[in-house]
C-alpha positions in Angstrom: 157.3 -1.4 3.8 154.8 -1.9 1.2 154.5 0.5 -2.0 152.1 0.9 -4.4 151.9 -0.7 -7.3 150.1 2.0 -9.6 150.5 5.9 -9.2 147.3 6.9 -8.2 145.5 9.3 -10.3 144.9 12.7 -8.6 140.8 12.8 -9.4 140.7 9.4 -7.2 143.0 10.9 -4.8 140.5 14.1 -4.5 137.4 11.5 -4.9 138.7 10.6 -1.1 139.1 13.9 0.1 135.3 15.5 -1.1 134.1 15.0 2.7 136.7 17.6 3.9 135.0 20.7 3.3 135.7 23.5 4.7 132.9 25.7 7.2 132.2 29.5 7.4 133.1 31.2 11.2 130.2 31.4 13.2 129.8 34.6 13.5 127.2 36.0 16.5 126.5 40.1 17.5 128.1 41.8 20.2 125.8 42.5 23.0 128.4 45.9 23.8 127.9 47.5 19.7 126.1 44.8 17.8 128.8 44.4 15.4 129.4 41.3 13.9 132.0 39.3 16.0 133.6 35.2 16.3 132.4 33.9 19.3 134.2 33.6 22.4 136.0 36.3 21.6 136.6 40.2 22.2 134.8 42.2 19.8 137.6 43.4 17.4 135.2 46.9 17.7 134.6 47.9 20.9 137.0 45.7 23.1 134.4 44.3 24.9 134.2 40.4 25.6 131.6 39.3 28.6 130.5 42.8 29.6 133.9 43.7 30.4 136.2 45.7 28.4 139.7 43.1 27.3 141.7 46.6 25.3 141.0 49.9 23.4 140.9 49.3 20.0 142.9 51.2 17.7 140.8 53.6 15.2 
């Protein structure tokens, strides 16, 4: 296998990597409580996920 020739520096090495950024959750209200929630998921609140209730949440 080939190897390099000249260590390469680590501000070219990160000079590759600026395009891997990374993104905030989307976050979207629940219809059930309108607390904050990730979507496609059971609000961590209220339990609820589609109009139908997934658990009880712990207080």
């Amino acid at each position: 296998m080939a190897h390099p020739k000249r260590k390469i520096s680590k501000a070219r090495r990160d000079k590759r990597r600026t395009h891997y950024k990374g993104t905030a959750p989307a976050l979207t209200s629940c219809a059930n409580c309108g607390e904050m929630k990730l979507s496609h998921r059971a609000c961590p609140s209220c339990g609820y996920y589609a109009g139908k209730s997934m658990f009880v949440p712990e207080s």
